[in-house]
C-alpha positions in Angstrom: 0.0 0.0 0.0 1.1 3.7 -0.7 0.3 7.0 0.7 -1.7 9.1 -2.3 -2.1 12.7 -2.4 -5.3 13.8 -1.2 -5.9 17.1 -0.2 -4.5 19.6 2.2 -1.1 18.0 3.7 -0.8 17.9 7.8 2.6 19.4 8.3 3.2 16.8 11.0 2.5 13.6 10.2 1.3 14.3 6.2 -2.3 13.6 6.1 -4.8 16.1 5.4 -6.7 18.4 7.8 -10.6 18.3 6.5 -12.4 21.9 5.5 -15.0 23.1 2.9 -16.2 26.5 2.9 -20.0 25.1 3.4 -18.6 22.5 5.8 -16.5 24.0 9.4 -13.1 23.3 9.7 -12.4 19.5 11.0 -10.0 21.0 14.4 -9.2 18.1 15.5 -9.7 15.4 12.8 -6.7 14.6 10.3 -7.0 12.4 7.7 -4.7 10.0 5.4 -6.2 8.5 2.2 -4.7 5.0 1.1 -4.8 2.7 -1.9 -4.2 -1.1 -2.4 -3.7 -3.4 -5.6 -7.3 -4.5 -5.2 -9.0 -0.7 -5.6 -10.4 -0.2 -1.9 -9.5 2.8 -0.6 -8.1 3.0 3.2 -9.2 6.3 4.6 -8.6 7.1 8.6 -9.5 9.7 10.3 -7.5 10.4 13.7 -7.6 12.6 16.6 -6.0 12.2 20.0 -6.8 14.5 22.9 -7.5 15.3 26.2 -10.9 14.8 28.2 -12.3 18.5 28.0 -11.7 18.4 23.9 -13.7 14.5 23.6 -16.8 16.1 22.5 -15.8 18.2 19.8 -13.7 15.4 18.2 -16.5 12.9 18.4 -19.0 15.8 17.4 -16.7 16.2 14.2 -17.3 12.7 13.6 -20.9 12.5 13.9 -20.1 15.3 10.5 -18.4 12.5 9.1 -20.9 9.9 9.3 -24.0 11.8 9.3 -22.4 13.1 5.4 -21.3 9.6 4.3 -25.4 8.3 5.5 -26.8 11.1 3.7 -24.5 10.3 0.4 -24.4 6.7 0.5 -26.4 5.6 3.2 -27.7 2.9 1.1 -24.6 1.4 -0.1 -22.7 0.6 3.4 -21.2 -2.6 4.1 -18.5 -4.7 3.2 -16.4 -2.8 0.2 -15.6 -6.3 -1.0 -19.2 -7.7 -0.8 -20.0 -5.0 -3.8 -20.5 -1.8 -1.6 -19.1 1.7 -1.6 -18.3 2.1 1.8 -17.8 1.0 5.4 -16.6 1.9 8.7 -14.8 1.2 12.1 -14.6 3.7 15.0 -12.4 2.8 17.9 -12.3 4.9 20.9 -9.0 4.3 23.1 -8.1 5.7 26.7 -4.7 6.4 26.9 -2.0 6.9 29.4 -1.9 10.5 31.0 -5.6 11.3 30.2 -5.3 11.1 26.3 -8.5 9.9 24.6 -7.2 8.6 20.5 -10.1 8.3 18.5 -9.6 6.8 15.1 -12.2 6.4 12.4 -11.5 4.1 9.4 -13.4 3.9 6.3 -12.9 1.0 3.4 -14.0 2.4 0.7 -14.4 2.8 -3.3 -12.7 5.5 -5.4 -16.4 7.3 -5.6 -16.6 7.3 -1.9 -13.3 9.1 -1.6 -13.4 11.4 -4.3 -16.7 12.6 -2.9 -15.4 12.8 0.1 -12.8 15.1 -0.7 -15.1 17.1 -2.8 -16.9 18.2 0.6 -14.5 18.2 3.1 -11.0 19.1 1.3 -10.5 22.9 0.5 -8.0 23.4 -2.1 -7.2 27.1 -1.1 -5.7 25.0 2.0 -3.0 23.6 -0.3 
């Protein structure tokens, strides 16, 4: 698998920060688009804070998955089983009170390229 380009680049770890002028910024969120031989698309959303900012990075991904329902609600479930997308969300409470959050989408090119048409500004480039 290899890292594509997709969208604004996160100066620290090089995935992209989400934004959109009719969508607000993604704060916490960061994002990192990935591709295999077999044309599934890897995309993972990550966040890791502290107790008091929780809320705001599960609210942004309510964003997330309230858009991809609204978009593709119909077609989620197993990529390989024929649909366009799916998800995993994992929650983690981490040593020192940091709370990772990571949200992981298998999708298809059409997921991901939609995706990026809502949430990736290009002015952010």
């Amino acid at each position: 698998m290899h890292a594509l380009p997709f969208g604004t680049r996160h100066p620290s770890d090089g995935g992209f920060v989400a934004a959109c002028p009719d969508t607000p910024r993604m704060r916490h969120l960061t994002f990192d688009l990935t591709d295999s031989s077999d044309d599934i698309l890897t995309l993972e959303a990550m966040a890791s804070t502290r107790e008091a900012e929780h809320a705001a990075v599960m609210a942004e991904v309510e964003q997330v998955l309230a858009w991809a329902q609204a978009e593709f609600g119909g077609r989620q479930g197993p990529v390989e089983d024929g649909n366009t997308w799916d998800h995993e969300l994992l929650v983690q409470h981490e040593a020192g009170g940091w709370i990772t959050v990571t949200l992981t989408f298998s999708a298809l090119p059409e997921f991901a390229e939609a995706f990026q048409a809502v949430f990736v500004n290009a002015e952010d480039d």
